[in-house]
C-alpha beads as a LAMMPS data file, in Angstrom:
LAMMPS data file: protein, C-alpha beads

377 atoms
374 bonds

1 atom types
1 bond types

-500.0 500.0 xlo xhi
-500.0 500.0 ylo yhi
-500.0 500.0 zlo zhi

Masses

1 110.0

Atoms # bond

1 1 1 -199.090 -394.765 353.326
2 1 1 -199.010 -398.639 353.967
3 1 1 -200.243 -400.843 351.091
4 1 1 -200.563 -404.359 351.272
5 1 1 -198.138 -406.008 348.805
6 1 1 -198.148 -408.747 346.943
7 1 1 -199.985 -409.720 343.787
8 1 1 -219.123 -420.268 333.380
9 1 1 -220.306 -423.226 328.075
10 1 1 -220.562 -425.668 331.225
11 1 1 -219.281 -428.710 330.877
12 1 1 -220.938 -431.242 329.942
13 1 1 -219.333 -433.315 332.115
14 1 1 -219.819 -432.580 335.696
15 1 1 -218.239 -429.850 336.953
16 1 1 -214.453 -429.946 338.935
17 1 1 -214.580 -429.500 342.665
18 1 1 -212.303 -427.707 343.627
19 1 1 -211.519 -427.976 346.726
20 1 1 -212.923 -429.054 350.034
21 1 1 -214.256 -426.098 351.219
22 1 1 -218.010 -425.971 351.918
23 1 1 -220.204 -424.377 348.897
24 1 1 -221.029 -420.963 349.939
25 1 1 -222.868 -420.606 346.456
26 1 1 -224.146 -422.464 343.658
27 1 1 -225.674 -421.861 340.288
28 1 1 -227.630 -424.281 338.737
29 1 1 -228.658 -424.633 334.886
30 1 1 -229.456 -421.050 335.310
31 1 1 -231.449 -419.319 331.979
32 1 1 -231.576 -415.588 331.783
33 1 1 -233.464 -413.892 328.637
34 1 1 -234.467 -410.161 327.676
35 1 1 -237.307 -409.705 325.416
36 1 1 -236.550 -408.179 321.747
37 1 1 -236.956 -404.907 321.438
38 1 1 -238.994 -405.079 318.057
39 1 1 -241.210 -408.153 319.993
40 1 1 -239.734 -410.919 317.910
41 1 1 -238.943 -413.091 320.487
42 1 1 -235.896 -413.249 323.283
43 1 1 -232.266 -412.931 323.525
44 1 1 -230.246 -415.791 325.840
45 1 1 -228.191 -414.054 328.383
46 1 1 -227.615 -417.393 329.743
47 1 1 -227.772 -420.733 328.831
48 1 1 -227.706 -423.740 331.380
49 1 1 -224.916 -422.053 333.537
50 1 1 -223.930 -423.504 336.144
51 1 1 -221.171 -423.510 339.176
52 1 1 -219.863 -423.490 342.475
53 1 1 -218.440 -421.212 344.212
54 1 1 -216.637 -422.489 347.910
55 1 1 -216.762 -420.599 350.977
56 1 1 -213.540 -418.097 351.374
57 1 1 -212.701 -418.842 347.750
58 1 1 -212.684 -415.630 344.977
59 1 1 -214.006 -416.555 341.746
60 1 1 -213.871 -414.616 338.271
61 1 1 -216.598 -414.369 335.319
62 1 1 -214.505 -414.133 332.269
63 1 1 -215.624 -413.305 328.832
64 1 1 -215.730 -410.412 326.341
65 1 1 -218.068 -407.722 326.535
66 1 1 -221.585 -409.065 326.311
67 1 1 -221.290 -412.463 327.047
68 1 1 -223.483 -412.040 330.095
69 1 1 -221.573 -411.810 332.701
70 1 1 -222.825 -408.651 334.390
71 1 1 -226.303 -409.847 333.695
72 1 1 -225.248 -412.982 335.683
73 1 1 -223.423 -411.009 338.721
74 1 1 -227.158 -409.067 338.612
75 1 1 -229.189 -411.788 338.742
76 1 1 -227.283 -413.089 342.096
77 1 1 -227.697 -409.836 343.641
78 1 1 -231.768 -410.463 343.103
79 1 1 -232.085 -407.447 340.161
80 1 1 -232.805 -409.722 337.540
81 1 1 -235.256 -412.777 337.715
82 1 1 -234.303 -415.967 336.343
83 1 1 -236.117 -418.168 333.398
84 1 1 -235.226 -421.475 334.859
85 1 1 -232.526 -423.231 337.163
86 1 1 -231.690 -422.184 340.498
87 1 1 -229.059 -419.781 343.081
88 1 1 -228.561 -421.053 345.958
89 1 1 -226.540 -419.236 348.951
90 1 1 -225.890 -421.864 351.647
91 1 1 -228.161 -424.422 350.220
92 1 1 -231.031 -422.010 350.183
93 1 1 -232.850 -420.923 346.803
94 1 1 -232.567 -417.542 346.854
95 1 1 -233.544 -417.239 342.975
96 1 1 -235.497 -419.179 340.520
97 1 1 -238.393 -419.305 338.398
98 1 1 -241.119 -418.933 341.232
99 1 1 -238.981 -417.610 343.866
100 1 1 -237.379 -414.140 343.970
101 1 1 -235.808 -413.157 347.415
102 1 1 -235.118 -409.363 347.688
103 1 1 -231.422 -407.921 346.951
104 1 1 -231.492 -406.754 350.550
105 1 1 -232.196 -410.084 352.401
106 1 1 -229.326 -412.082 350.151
107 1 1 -226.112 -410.746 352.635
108 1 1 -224.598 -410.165 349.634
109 1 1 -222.480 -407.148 349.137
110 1 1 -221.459 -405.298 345.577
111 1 1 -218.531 -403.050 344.595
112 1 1 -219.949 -400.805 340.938
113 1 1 -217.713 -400.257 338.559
114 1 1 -217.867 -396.437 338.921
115 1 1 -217.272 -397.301 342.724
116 1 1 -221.121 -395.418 343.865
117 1 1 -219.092 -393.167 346.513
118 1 1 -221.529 -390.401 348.030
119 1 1 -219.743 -387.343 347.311
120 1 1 -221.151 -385.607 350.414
121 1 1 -220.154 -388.062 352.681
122 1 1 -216.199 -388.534 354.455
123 1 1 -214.440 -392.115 354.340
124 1 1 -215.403 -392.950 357.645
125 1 1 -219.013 -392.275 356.377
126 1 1 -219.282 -393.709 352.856
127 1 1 -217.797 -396.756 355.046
128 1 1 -220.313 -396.705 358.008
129 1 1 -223.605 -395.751 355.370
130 1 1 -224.588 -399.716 355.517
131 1 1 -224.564 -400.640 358.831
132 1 1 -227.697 -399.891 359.985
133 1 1 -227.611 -401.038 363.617
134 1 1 -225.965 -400.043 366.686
135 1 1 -224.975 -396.562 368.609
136 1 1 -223.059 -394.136 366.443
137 1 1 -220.048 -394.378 368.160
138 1 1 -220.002 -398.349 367.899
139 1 1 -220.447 -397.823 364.018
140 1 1 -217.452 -395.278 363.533
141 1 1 -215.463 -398.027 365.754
142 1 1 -216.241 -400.387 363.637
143 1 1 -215.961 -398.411 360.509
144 1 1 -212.564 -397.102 361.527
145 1 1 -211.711 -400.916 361.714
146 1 1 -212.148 -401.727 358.004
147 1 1 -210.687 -398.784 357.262
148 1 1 -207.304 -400.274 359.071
149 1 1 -207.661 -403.144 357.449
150 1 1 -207.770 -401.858 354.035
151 1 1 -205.194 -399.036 355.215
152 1 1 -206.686 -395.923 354.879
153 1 1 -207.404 -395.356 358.596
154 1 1 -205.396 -391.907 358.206
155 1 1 -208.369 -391.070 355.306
156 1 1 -211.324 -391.150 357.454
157 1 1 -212.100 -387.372 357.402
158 1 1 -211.168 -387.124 353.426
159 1 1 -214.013 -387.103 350.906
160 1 1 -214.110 -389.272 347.727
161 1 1 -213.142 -386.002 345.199
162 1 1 -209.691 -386.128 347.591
163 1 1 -208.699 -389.654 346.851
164 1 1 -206.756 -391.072 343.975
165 1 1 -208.839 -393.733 342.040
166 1 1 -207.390 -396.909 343.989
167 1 1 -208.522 -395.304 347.329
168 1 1 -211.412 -394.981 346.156
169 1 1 -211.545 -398.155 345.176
170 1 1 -210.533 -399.860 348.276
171 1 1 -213.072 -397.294 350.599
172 1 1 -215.746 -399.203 348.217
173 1 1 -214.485 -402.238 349.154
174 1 1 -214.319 -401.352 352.923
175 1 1 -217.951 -399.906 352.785
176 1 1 -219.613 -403.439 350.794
177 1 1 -217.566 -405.519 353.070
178 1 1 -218.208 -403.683 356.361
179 1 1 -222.123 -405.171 357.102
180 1 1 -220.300 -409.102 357.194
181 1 1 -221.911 -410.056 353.816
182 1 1 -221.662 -413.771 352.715
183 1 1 -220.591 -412.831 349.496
184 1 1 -219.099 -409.815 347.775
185 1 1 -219.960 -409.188 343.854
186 1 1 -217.289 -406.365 341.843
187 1 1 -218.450 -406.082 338.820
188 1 1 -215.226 -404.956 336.158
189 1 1 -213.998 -403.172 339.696
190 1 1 -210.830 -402.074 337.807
191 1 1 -212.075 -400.703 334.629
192 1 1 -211.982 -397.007 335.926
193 1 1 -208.560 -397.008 336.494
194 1 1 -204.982 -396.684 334.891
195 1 1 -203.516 -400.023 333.478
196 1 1 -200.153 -399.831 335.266
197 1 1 -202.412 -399.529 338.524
198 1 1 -204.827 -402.536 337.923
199 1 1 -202.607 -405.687 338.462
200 1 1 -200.951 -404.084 341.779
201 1 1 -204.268 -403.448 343.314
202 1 1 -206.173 -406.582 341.921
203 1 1 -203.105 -408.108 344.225
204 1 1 -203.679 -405.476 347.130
205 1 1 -207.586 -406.612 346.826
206 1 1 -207.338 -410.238 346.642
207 1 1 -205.278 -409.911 349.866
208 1 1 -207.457 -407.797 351.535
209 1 1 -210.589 -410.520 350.857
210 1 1 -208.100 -413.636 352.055
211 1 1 -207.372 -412.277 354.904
212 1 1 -210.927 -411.586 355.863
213 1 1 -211.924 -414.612 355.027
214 1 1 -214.143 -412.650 352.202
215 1 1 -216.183 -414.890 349.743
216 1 1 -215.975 -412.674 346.002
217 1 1 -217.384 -413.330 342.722
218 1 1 -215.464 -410.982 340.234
219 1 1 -216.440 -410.224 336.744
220 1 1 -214.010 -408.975 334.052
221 1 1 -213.028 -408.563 330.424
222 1 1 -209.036 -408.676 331.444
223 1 1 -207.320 -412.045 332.066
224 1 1 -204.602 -410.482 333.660
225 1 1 -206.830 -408.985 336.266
226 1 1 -208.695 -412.461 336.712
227 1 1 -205.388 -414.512 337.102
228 1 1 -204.027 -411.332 339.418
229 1 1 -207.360 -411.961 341.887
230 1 1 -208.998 -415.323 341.541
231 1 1 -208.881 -418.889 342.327
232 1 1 -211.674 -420.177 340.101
233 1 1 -212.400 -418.472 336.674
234 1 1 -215.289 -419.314 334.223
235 1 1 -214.828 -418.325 330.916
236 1 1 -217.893 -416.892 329.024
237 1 1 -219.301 -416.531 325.672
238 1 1 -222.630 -416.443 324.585
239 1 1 -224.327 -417.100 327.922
240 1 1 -222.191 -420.210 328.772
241 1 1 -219.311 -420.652 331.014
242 1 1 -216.951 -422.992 328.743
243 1 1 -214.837 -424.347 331.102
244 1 1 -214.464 -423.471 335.126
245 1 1 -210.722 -424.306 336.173
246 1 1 -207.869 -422.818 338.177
247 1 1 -205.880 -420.346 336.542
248 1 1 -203.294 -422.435 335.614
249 1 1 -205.207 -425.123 333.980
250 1 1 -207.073 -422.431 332.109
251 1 1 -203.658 -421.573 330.589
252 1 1 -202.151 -425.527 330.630
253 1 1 -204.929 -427.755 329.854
254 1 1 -207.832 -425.642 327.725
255 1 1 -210.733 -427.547 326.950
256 1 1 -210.671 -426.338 323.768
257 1 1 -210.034 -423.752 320.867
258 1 1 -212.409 -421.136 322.207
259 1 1 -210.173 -420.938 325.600
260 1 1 -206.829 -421.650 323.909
261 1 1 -207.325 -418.590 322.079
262 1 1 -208.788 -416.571 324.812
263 1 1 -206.604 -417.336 327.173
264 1 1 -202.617 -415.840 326.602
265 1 1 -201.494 -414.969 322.867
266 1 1 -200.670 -417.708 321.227
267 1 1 -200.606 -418.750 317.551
268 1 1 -201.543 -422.397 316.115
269 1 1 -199.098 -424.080 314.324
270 1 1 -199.555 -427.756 312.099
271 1 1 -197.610 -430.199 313.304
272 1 1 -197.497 -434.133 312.458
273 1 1 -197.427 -436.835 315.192
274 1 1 -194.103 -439.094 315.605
275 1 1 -193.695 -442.555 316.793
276 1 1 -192.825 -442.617 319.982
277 1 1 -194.808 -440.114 321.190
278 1 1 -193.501 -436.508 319.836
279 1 1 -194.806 -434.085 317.340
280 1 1 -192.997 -432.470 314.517
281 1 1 -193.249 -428.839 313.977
282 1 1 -191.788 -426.256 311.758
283 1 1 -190.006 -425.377 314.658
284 1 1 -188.947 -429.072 315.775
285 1 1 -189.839 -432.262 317.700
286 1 1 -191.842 -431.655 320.814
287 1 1 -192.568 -434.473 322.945
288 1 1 -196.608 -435.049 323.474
289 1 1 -197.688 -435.197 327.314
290 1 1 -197.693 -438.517 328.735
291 1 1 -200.988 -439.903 328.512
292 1 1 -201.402 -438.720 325.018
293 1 1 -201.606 -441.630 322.616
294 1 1 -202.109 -440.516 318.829
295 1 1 -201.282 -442.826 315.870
296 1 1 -197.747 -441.454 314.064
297 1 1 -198.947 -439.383 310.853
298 1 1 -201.630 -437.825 312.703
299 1 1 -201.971 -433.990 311.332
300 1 1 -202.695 -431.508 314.873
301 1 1 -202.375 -428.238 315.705
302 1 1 -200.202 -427.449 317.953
303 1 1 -200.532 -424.199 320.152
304 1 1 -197.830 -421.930 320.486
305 1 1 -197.895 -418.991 323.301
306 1 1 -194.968 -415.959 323.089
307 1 1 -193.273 -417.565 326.322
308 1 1 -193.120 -420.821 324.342
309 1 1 -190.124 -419.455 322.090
310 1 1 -187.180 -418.191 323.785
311 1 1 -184.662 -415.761 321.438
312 1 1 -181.459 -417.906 320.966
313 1 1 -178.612 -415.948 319.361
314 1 1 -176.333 -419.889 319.091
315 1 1 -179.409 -420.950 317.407
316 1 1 -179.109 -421.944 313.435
317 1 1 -183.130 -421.707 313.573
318 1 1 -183.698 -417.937 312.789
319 1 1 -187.103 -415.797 311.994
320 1 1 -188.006 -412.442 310.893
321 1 1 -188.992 -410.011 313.476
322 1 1 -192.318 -408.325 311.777
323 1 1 -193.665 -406.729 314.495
324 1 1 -192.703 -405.446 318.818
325 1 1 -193.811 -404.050 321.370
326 1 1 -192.067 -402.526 323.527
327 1 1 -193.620 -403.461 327.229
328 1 1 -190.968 -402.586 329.625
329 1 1 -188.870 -405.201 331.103
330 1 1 -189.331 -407.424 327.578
331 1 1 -190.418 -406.806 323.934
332 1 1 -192.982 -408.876 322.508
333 1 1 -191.773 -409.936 319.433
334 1 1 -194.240 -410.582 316.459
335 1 1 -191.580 -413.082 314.490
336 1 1 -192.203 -414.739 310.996
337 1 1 -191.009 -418.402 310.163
338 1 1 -189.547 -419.666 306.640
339 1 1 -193.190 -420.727 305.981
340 1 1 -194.317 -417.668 306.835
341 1 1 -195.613 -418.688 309.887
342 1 1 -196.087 -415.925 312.961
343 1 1 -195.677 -416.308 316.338
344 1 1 -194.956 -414.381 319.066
345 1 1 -191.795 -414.171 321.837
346 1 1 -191.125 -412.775 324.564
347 1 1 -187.619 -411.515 324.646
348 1 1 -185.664 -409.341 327.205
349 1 1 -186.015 -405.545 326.077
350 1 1 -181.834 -405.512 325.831
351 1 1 -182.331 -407.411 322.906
352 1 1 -183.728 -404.234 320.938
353 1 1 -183.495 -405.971 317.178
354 1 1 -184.981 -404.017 314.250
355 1 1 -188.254 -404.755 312.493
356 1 1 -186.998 -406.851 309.609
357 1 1 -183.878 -408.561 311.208
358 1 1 -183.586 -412.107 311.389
359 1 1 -183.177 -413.121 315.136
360 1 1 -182.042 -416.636 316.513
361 1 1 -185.030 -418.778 318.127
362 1 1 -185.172 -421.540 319.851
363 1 1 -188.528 -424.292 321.276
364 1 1 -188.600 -423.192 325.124
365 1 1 -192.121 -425.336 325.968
366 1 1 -192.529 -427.786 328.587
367 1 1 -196.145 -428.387 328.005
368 1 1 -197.230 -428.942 325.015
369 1 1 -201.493 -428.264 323.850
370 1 1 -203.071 -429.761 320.519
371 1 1 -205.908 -429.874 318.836
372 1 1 -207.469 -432.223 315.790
373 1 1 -206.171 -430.659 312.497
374 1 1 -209.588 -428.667 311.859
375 1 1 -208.746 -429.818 308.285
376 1 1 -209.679 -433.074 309.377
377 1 1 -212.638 -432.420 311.639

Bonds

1 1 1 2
2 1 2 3
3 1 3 4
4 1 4 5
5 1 5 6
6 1 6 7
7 1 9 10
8 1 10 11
9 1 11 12
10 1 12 13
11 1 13 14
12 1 14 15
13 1 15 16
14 1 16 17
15 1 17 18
16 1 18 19
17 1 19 20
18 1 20 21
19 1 21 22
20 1 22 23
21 1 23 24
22 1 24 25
23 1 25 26
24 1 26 27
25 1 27 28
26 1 28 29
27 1 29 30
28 1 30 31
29 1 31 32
30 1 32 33
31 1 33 34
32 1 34 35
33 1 35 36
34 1 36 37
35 1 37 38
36 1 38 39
37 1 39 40
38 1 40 41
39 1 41 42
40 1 42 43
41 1 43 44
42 1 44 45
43 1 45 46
44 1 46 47
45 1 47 48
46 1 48 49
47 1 49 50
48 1 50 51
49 1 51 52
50 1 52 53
51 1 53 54
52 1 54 55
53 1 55 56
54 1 56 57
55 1 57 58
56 1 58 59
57 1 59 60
58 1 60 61
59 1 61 62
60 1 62 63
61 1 63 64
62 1 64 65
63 1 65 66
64 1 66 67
65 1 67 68
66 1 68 69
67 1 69 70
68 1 70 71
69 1 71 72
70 1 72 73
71 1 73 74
72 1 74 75
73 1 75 76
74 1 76 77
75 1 77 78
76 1 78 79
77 1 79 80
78 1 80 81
79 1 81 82
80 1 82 83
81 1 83 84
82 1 84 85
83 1 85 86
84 1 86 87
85 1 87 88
86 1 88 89
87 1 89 90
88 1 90 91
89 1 91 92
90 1 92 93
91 1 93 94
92 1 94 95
93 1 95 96
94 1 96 97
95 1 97 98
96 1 98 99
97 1 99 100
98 1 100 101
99 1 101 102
100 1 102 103
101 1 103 104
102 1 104 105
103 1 105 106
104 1 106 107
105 1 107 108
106 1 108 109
107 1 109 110
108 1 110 111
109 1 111 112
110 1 112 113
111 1 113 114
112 1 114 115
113 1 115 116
114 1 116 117
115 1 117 118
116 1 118 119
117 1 119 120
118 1 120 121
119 1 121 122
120 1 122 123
121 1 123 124
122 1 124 125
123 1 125 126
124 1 126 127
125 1 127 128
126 1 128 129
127 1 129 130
128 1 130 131
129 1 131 132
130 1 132 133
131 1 133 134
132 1 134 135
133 1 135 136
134 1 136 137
135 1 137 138
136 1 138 139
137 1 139 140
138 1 140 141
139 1 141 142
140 1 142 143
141 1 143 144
142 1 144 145
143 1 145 146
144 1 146 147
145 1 147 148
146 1 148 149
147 1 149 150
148 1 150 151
149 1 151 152
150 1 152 153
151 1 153 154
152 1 154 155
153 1 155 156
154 1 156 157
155 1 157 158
156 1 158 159
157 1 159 160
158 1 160 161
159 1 161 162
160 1 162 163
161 1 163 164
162 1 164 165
163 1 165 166
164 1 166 167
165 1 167 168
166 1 168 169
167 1 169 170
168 1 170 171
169 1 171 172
170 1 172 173
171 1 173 174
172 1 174 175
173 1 175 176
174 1 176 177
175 1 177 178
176 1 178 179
177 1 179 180
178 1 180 181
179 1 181 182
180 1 182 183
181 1 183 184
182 1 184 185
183 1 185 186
184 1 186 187
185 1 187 188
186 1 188 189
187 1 189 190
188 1 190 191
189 1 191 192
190 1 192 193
191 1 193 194
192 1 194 195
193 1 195 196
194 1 196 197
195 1 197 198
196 1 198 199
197 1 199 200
198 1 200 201
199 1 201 202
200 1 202 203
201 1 203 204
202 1 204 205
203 1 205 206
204 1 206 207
205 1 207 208
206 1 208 209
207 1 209 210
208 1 210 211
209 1 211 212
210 1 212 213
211 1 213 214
212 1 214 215
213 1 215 216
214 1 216 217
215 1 217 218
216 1 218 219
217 1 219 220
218 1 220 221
219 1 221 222
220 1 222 223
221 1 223 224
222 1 224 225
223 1 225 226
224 1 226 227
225 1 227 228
226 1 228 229
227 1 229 230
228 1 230 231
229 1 231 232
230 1 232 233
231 1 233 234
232 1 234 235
233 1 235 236
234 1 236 237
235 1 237 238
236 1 238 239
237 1 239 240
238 1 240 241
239 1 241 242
240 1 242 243
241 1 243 244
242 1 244 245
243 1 245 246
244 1 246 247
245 1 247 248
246 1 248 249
247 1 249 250
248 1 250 251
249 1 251 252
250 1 252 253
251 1 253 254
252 1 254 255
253 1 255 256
254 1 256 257
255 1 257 258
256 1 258 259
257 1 259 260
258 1 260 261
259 1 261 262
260 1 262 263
261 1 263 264
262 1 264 265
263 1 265 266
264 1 266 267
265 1 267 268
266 1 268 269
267 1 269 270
268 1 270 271
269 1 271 272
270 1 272 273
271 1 273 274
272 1 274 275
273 1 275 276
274 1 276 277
275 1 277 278
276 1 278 279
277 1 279 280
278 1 280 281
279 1 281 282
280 1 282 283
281 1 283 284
282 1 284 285
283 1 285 286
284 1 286 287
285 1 287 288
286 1 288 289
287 1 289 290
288 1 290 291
289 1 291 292
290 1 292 293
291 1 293 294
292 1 294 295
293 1 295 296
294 1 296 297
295 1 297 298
296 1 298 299
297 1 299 300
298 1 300 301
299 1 301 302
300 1 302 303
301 1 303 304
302 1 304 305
303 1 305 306
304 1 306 307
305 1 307 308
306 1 308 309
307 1 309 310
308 1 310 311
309 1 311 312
310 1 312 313
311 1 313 314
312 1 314 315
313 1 315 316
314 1 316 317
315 1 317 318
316 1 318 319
317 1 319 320
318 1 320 321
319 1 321 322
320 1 322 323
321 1 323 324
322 1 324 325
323 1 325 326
324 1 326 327
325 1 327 328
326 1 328 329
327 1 329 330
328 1 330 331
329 1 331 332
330 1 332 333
331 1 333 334
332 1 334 335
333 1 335 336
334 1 336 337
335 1 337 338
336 1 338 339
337 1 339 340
338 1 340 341
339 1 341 342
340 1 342 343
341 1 343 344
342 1 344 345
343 1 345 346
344 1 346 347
345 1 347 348
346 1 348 349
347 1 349 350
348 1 350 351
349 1 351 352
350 1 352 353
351 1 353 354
352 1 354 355
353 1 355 356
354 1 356 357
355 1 357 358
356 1 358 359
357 1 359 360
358 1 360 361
359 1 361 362
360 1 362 363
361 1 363 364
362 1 364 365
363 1 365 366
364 1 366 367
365 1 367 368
366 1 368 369
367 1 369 370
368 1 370 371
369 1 371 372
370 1 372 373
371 1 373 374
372 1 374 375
373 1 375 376
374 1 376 377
């Protein structure tokens, strides 16, 4: 069988366009709240979220489990009614306070979790269920089309209870993306299946929407899914998107603790600033970014992520391995310092060392992230 290969707190500054694509969809200052179940008021789903979302681009909703992201993904889809701000699909409100268009006049198409497959119905069918114009043979033409182009053409007379759980998967796909929608919602679209299988067909789906020109929102719990699909992810917590960026400046430039933490595994470590620019860590100097000018003395925390410290046998710098994990191709390494401060390293699983030998270490970052001392806040 062929497979494709390959792999919202807003800011209070104004959000980062980013790039020059026209806005397919925008959220703005949106509130979402669910009464109380004992009457004593409402709970904030969301809070002032806002964001935009550019036409062919895929987007991500990142948080932990009841943030609000689903409840967000719902609300765009026109099953839950908004409090106060506005959705817009190509600059027309589609949801606000006063103004509620239905779920089935939006365009927009939605993949389910469990993947909604009628059980009765063949490929070719579940695909073709949506389209709700034209002469049957026209619809299985066209039907047999997305099936091609999310290659399971040879499937079309198979039923759901014959596929494995990414076929399934991508026949969803097919079937929300075969009426032309303006915008596709999955909501956790890989949480049914096994891990080794999510990151190869979070690649095989991002492809599949790129080269269909497919607009997505995703929402998710998993990073690694998120940075496997997206362009644009918002990360969540209570109701708020804290910071909207590119995948890499997610992981490079957090806007703060919150994401720092979220975002990789990574440990904080004290440092002091130098003159000259550097910081001085337990582990050595590091040179600040350019741009960053803090007074020498200055206590900071200084993050720390596992593919920060590289395993050095030549190096006189040495720490305790505590914990591992064995994850295939490398071990992460849970590692304790003199001080005993942990971090974490990634080291090549031929270096199989013992829980309680001392291993060789060495500062591999390029890029270095502080924050204020929260001592001193």
């Amino acid at each position: 069988m062929l497979y494709i290969i390959c792999v919202f707190n807003q800011f209070n500054a104004k959000i980062k366009e980013m790039n020059s694509n026209p806005t397919l969809m925008s959220l703005e200052n949106i509130a979402i709240q669910f009464p109380r179940q004992d009457g004593s008021g409402v709970i904030d789903i969301a809070k002032g979220l806002s964001f935009n979302l550019p036409q062919g681009d895929i987007a991500c909703l990142l948080g932990p489990s009841g943030c609000g992201k689903s409840t967000v993904l719902r609300a765009i889809c026109g099953f839950e009614p908004l409090q106060a701000g506005e959705i817009k699909i190509h600059g027309k409100i589609v949801s606000s306070k006063h103004i509620r268009i239905s779920p089935a006049e939006r365009k927009v198409g939605m993949v389910f979790q469990d993947f909604a497959l009628f059980p009765h119905l063949n490929v070719l069918e579940n695909v073709t269920f949506g389209l709700r114009v034209g002469s049957f043979p026209n619809l299985k033409q066209k039907g047999m089309q997305w099936l091609e182009r999310v290659s399971l053409q040879d499937k079309a007379t198979a039923y759901p209870h014959e596929l494995s759980g990414g076929q399934q998967q991508r026949v969803a796909l097919a079937r929300a993306m075969a009426p032309e929608p303006d915008l596709i919602l999955l909501d956790e679209p890989f949480s049914n299946l096994d891990i080794d299988l999510r990151e190869r067909l979070a690649d095989e789906m991002r492809n599949i929407l790129k080269a269909n020109n497919v607009t997505a929102l995703l929402v998710t719990h998993d990073q690694f899914e998120a940075f496997a699909i997206a362009d644009h992810i918002g990360i969540m917590n209570n109701g708020r998107i804290i910071q909207w960026d590119s995948p890499y400046d997610l992981y490079h430039k957090p806007i703060d603790r919150y994401v720092a933490e979220f975002i990789g595994r990574g440990v904080f470590i004290q440092g002091q600033t130098q003159a000259g620019g550097s910081v001085h860590i337990e582990l050595g100097q590091m040179q600040l970014d350019e741009g960053m000018h803090l007074p020498a003395g200055k206590q900071i925390d200084v993050l720390l992520r596992a593919d920060d410290i590289q395993h050095d046998d030549q190096s006189p710098m040495q720490a305790e391995v505590v914990r591992k994990t064995f994850r295939g191709a490398d071990f992460l390494y849970t590692l304790k310092l003199n001080s005993g401060q942990e971090v974490f390293a990634f080291v090549p699983s031929h270096h199989n060392h013992a829980i309680g030998e001392k291993i060789g270490i060495r500062l591999g970052a390029d890029h270095v992230v502080t924050f204020q001392d929260k001592q001193n806040n």
